[in-house]
TORTI-639036 format. One record per residue (C-alpha): x, y, z; residue number from 1; chain; residue in three letters. Coordinates in nm, 4 decimals. Layout:
<site <X; Y; Z>; NUM; A; ALA>
...
// end
This chain:
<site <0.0000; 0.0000; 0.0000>; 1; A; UNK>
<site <0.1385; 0.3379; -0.1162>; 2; A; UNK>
<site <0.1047; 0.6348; 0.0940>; 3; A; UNK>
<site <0.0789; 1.0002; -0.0568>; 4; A; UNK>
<site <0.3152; 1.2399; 0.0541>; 5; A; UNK>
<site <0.1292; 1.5702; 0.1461>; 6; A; UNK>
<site <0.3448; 1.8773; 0.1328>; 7; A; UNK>
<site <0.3117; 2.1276; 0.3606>; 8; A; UNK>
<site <0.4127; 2.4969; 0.3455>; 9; A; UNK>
<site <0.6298; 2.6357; 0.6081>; 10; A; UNK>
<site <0.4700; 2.9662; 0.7662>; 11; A; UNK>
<site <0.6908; 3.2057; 0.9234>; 12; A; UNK>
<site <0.6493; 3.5363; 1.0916>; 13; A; UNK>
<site <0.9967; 3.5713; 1.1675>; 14; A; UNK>
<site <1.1559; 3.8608; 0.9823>; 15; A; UNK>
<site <1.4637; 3.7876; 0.7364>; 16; A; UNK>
<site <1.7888; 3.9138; 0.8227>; 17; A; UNK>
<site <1.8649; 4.2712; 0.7350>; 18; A; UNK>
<site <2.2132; 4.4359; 0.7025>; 19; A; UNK>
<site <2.2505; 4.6973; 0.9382>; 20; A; UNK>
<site <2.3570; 5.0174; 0.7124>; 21; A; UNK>
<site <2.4988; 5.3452; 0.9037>; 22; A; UNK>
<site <2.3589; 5.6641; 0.7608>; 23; A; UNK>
<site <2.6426; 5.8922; 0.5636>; 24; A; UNK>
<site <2.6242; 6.2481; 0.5613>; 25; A; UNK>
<site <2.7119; 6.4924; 0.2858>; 26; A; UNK>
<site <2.9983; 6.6106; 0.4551>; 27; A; UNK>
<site <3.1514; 6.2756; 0.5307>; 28; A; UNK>
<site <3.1348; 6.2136; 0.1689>; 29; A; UNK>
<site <3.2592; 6.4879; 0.0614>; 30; A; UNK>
<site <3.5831; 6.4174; 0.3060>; 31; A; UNK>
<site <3.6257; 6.0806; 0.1236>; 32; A; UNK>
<site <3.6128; 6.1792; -0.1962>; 33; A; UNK>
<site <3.8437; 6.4671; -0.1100>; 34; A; UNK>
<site <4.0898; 6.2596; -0.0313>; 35; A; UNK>
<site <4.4191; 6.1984; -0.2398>; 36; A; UNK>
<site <4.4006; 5.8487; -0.3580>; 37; A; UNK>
<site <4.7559; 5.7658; -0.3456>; 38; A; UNK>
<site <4.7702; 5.9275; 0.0251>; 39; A; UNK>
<site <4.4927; 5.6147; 0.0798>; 40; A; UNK>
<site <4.7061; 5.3477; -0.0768>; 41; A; UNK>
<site <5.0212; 5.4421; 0.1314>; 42; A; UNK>
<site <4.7937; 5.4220; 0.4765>; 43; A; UNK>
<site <4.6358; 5.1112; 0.3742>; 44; A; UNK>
<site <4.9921; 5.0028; 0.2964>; 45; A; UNK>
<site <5.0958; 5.0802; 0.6140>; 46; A; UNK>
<site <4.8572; 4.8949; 0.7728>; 47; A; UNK>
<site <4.9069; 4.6042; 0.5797>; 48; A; UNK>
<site <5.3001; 4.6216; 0.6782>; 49; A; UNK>
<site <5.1931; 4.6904; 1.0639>; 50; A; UNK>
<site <4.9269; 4.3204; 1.0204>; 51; A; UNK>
<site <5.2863; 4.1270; 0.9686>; 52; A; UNK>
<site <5.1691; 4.1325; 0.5672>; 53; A; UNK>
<site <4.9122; 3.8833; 0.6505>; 54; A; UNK>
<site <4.7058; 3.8885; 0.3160>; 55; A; UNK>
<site <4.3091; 3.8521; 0.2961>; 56; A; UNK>
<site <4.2235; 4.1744; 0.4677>; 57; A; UNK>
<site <4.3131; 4.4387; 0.1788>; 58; A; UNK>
<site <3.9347; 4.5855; 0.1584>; 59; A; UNK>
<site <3.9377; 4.6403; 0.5526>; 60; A; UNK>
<site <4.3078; 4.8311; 0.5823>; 61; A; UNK>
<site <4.1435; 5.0577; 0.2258>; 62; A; UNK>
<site <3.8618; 5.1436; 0.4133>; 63; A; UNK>
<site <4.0044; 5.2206; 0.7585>; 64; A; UNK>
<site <4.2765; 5.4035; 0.5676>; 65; A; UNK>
<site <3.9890; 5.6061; 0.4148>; 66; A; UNK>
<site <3.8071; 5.6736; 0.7521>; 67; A; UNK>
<site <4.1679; 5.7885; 0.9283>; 68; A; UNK>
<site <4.2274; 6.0282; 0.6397>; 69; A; UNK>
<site <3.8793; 6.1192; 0.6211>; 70; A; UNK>
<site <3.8964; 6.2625; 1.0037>; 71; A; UNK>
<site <4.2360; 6.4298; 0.9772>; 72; A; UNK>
// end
């Protein structure tokens, strides 16, 4: 004897995951974009010398390079 398979659908009210995303402000912006790209590339370089030259973490030491030049 064969028994049916009855599918059910799976209801959820839990809410999917969201990114959390900080608000920017004009002025921020305009700071980063200010910025001399080469005078980013030497931080981040530094950074990446300071970390031993452990590879895998070039986007972080770009964009903390960008936030340290951004505030100075």
């Amino acid at each position: 004897m064969a028994t049916k398979r009855v599918q059910s659908e799976k209801k959820t009210s839990a809410p999917k995951r969201v990114r959390a995303v900080r608000a920017v402000d004009s002025v921020e912006l305009e700071n980063v974009f200010s910025i001399d790209h080469d005078a980013i590339s030497r931080r981040a370089f530094e950074r990446f010398q300071a970390r031993g030259q452990s590879h895998g973490q070039d986007l972080e030491d770009w964009l903390a390079a960008e936030r340290e030049l951004a505030k100075s």
